[in-house]
C-alpha positions in Angstrom: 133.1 85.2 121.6 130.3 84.0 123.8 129.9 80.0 123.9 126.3 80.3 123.7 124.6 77.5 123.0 120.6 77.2 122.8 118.6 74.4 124.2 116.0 73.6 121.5 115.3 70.1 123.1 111.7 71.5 124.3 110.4 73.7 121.9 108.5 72.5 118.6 108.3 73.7 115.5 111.1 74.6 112.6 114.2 74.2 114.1 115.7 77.8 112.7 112.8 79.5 114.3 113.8 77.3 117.8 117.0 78.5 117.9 115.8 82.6 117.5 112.8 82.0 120.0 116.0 80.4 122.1 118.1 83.4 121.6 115.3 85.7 122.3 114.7 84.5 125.7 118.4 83.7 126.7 118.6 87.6 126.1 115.5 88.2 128.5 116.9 86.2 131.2 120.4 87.8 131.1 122.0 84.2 129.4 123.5 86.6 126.7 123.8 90.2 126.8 123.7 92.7 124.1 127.2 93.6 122.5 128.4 89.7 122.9 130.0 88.1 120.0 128.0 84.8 119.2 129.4 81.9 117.7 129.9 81.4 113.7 127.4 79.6 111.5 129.8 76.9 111.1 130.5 76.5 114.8 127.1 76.8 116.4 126.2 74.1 113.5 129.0 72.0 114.3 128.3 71.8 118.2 124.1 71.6 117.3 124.7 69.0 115.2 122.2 71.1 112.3 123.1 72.2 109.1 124.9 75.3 108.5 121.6 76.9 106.4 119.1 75.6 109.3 121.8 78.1 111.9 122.1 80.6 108.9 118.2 80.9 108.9 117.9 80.9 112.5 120.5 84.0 112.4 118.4 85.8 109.4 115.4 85.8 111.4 117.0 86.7 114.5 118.3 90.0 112.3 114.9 90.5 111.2 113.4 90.3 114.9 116.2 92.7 115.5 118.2 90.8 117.8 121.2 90.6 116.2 123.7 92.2 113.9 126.0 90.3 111.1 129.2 92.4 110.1 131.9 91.0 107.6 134.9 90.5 108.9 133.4 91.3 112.4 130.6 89.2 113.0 127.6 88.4 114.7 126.9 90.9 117.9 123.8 90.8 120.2 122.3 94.2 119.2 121.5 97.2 122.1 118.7 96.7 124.4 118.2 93.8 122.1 115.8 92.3 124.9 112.8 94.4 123.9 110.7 91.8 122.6 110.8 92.3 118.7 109.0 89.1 117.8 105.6 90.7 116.9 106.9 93.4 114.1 104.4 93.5 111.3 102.1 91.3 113.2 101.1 93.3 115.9 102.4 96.6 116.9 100.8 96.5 120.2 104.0 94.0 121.1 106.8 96.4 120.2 105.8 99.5 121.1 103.3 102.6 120.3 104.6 103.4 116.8 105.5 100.8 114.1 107.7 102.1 110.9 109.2 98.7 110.5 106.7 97.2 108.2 105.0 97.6 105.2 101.4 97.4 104.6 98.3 99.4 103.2 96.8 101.8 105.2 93.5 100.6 106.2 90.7 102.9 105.2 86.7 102.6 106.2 86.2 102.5 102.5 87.9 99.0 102.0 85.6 97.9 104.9 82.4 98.9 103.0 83.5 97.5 100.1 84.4 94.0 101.7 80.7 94.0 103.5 78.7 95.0 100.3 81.2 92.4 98.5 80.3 89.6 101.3 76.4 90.4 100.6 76.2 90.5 96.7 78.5 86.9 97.5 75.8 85.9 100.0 72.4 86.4 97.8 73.9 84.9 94.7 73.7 81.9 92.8 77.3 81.0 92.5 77.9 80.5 96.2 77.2 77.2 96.0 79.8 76.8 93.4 82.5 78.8 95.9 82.4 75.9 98.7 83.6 72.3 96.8 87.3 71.9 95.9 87.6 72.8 92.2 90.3 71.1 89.8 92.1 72.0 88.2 93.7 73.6 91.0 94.4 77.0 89.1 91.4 78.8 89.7 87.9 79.2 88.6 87.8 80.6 85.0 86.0 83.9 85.7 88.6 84.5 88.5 91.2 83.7 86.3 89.9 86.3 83.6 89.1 89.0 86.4 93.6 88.8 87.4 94.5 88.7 83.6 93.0 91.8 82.9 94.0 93.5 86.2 97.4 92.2 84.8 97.5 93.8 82.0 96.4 97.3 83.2 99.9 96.4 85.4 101.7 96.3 82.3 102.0 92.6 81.2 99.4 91.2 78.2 98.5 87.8 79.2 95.3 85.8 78.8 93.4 83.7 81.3 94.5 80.1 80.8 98.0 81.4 81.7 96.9 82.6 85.0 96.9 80.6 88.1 95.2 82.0 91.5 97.6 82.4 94.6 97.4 83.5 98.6 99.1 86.5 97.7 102.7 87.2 96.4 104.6 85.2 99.5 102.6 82.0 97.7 103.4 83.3 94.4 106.9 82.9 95.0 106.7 79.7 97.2 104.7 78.2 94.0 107.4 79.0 91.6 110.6 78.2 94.0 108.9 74.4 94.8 108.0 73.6 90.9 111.1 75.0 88.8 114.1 74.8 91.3 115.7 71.7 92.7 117.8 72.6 95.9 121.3 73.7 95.6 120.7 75.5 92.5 121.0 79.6 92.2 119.1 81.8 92.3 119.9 85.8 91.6 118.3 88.8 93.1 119.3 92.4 93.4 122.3 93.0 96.4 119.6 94.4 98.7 116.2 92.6 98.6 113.1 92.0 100.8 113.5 89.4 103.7 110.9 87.4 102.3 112.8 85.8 99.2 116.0 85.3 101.6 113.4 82.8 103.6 111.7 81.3 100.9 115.0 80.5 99.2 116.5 79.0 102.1 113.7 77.2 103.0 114.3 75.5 99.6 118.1 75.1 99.8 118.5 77.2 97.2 121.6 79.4 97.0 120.9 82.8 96.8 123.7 85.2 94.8 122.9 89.3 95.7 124.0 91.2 92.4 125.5 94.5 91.7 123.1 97.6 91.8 122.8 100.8 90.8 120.3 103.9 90.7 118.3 102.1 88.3 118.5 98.4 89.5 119.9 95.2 89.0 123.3 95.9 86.4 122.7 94.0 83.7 126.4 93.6 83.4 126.2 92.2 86.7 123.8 89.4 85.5 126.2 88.6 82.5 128.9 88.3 84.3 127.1 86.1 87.0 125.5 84.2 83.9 129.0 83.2 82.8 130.2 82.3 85.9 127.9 80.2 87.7 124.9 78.0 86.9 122.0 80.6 86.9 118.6 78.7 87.3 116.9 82.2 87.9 116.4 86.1 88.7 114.0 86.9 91.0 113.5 90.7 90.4 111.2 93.9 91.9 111.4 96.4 88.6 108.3 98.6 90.6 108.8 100.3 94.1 112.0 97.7 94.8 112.3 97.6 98.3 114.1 98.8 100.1 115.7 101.1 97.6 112.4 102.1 95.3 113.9 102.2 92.6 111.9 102.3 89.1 113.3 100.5 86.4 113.5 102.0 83.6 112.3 100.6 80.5 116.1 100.2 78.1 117.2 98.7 81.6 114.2 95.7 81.5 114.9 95.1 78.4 118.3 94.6 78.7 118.0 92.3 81.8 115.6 90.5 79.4 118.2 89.9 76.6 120.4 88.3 79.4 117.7 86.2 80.6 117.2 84.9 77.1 120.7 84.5 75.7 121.6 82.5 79.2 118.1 80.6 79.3 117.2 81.9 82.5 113.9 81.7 84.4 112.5 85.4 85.1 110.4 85.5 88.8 108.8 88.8 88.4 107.5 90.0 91.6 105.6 93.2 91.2 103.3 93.6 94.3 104.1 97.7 94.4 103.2 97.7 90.9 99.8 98.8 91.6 101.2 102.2 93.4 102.3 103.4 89.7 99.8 105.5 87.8 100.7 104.8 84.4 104.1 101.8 85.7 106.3 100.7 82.2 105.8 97.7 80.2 106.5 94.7 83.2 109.9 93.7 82.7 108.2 90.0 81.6 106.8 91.3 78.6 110.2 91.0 77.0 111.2 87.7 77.9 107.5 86.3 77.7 108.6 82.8 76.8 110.5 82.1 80.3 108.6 85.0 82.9 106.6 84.1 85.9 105.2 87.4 86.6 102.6 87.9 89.8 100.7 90.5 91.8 98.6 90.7 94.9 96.0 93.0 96.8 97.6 92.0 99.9 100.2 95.8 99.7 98.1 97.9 98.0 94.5 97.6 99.5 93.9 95.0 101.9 96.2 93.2 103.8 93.7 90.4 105.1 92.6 89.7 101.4 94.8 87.5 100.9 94.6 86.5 97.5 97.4 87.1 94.2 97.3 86.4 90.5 100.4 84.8 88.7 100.8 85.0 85.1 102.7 82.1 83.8 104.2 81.8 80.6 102.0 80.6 77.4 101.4 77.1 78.4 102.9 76.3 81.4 100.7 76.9 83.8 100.6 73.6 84.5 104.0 72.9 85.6 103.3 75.0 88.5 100.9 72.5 89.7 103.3 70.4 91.8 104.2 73.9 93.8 100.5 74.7 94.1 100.1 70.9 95.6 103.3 71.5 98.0 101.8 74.7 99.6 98.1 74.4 99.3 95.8 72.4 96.5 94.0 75.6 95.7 93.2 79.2 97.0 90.1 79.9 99.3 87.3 80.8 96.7 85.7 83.3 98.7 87.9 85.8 98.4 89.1 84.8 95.0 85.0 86.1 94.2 85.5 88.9 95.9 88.6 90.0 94.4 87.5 89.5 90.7 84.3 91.3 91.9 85.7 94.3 92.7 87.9 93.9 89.4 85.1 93.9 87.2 83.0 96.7 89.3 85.7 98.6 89.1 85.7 99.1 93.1 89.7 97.8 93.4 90.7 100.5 91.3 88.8 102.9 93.7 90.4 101.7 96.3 94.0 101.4 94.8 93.8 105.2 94.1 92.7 105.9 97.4 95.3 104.1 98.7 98.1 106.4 96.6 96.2 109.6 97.4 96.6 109.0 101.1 100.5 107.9 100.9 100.8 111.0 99.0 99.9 113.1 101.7 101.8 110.9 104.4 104.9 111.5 102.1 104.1 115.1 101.9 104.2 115.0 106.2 107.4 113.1 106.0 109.1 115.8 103.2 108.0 118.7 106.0 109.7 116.6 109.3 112.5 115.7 107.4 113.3 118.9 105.0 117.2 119.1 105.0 117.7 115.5 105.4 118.5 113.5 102.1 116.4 110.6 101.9 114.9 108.3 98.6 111.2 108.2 98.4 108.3 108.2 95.7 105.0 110.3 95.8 102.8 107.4 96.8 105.2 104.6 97.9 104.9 102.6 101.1 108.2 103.7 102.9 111.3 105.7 102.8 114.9 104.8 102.0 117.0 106.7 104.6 120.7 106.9 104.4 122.4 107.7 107.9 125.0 110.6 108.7 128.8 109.3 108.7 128.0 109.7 112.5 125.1 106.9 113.0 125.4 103.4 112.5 122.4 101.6 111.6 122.1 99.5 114.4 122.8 102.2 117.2 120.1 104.1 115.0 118.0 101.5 115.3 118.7 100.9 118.9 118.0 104.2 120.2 114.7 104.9 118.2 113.1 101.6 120.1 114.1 103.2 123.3 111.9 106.5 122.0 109.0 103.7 120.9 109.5 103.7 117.4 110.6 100.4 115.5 112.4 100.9 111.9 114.3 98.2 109.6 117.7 98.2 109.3 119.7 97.7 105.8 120.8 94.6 107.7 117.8 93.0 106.9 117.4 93.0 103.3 121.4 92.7 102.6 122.0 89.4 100.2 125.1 87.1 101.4 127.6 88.3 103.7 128.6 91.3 101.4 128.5 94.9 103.7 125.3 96.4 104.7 125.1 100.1 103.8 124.1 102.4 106.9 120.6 103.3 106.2 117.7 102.1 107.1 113.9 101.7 106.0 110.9 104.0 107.3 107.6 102.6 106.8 104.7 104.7 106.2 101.8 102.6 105.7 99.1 100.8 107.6 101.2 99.7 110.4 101.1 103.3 111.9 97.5 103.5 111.3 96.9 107.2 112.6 98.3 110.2 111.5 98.9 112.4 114.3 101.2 108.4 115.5 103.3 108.9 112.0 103.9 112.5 112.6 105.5 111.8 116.2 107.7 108.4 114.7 108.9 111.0 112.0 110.0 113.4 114.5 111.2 110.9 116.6 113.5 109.8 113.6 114.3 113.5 112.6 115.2 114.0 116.3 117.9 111.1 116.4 119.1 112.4 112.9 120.6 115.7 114.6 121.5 113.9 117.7 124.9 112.5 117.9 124.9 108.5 119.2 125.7 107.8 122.5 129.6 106.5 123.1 127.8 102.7 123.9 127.0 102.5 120.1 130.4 103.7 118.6 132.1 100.8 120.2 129.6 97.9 119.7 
């Protein structure tokens, strides 16, 4: 085990985010090379004089920059050729390399631009802009915003009514709201084994312990929650019925409502994130809709048209909107009106449904490509969904996988990444198909590029890391 140790004495910021921007360049200059053991949680902590979660964090987002690789039993190695810089995936591609599958987000389309300029000029030559520019309490929203998200809502599957919606900055802000006004720190929180990266951050960030379930074809085992129920002090289930990622899995219908009865018998707060919802043409009843009492349900346009519209709807429980108030204060008093206006005006016009089937008929055909580069392979996917779930031969590990397709240009997530706890990540990995790759003819060479490595055999330096 290296004695690494990173100065953070200089650098500003979070203190997690030091000690990965630390690790990052102590791998540039040589200070730590890849394959090196690093210290435990407990023992970099202990010689930092931090917190275990604040070195926990800093060791989640170095596995998300792909930097590193956590192992049970093992544990945590500097990945292979771990000094390309991976600090920019999913904000600019540019920084990692020609061809991004690492992240997912809409494909942009010259259609969403028209829609956005002809929004910005109807926005323009009206009478409401004045009323677009104060601060507005209460803090929830303006009321035709808030009746423009409830009946996008409801066309997701969940009846709700306006006063029960409050306006967010997208589903990230959703689930910061939520986390800040219901959970104190230390409590739990429960999510599916494998979940996005996002609700690993936002939980820690709130000292919230985060328990990873059981799961199986169809989700989250609702034994799994009973059992968990019974055992511990659940305050909450945070939950991705629609398009789960990383495993897109669908669930079905008896299986929501079954979660729900837990929920319910155990008094447990449901966090229903459901921002690949709008991929689904006709999705089930939103798992909320049977617990309606204790749901926080939410959406956003931010994955399924427009990335830079950043603006979501949560649905909160009959009258309790309110008590999201002090998370809506935490973060930000209220959400920019502008593109509030321009979201509910493409509600109404009916232009973001244009655009959301759009968005599905092009991933349909990018997941028609992928089914022709990889025929033969077995892979999980959906007709219109984001990415691909990609389990690897017994011969690949995911992080030599990973490895060797940044030395071919091409960035992909490994299971490593949305793995809950210190339970075993599985050896697959995630294949994004969206607007990070932009242009076709770029996704047709990263799928051959992954197709490629999928008949190769790895190299001995990844079988012994």
């Amino acid at each position: 085990m290296t004695d690494w140790k990173p100065d953070i004495a200089n650098r500003h910021g979070r203190r997690y985010l030091a000690i990965a921007d630390a690790l990052a360049d102590d791998i540039k200059r040589g200070l730590v090379r890849p394959g090196d053991r690093l210290p435990t949680h407990r023992d970099l902590a202990y010689q930092m004089g931090l917190s275990v979660s604040t070195v926990s964090k800093a060791y989640a987002e170095a596995v998300r920059r792909q930097l590193i690789l956590s192992e049970v039993g093992r544990g945590t190695f500097v990945m292979p050729n771990a000094w390309t810089d991976l600090t920019g995936v999913g904000i600019d591609s540019r920084q990692i390399g020609p061809i991004d599958m690492a992240f997912n987000c809409p494909v942009p389309a010259p259609m969403v631009l028209e829609a956005m300029s002809a929004a910005l000029k109807t926005i323009s030559g009206s009478d409401r802009l004045d009323e677009l520019m104060p601060y507005h309490r209460p803090w929830v929203g303006l009321a035709s915003h808030r009746a423009a998200a409830a009946s996008w809502i409801e066309k997701r599957g969940l009846r709700t009514s306006p006063e029960n919606i409050l306006m967010t900055n997208g589903a990230q802000h959703a689930h910061a709201i939520i986390l800040t006004s219901l959970l104190e720190p230390n409590q739990i929180a429960v999510t599916d084994e494998l979940t996005d990266p996002g609700i690993k951050f936002l939980t820690a960030n709130r000292s919230l312990q985060l328990k990873g379930l059981a799961m199986d074809k169809d989700g989250l085992l609702p034994d799994a929650f009973e059992a968990a129920c019974k055992t511990m002090k659940v305050k909450a289930l945070i939950t991705v019925p629609n398009h789960h990622s990383p495993t897109l899995t669908i669930m079905p219908v008896e299986r929501r409502k079954a979660i729900a009865e837990v929920a319910i018998r155990h008094g447990v707060t449901i966090i229903e994130d459901d921002v690949y919802g709008p991929f689904l043409d006709n999705p089930p009843p939103a798992l909320s809709s049977f617990a309606p009492e204790q749901s926080f349900y939410f959406t956003s346009f931010s994955k399924c048209i427009c990335a830079g519209l950043r603006i979501g709807f949560l649905a909160a429980p009959p009258g309790r909107v309110e008590e999201l108030i002090p998370g809506l204060g935490a973060t930000t008093w209220m959400v920019s009106m502008v593109p509030a206006e321009i979201a509910a005006l493409w509600i109404r016009e009916g232009t973001a449904e244009r655009l959301i089937v759009w968005q599905r008929q092009e991933l349909t055909r990018r997941q028609k490509l992928a089914a022709q580069i990889l025929d033969g392979f077995d892979y999980t996917a959906l007709p219109s969904s984001l990415h691909l779930w990609l389990p690897l031969p017994d011969s690949w590990r995911a992080e030599g996988f990973v490895a060797q397709a940044r030395l071919r240009g091409l960035a992909v997530t490994p299971a490593e990444a949305f793995v809950v706890g210190h339970v075993p990540a599985p050896q697959a990995v995630r294949v994004s198909l969206g607007g990070a790759t932009p242009s076709r003819t770029e996704l047709q060479r990263g799928l051959e590029i992954v197709a490629d490595l999928l008949k190769e055999r790895p190299a001995a330096t990844y079988l012994v890391l």
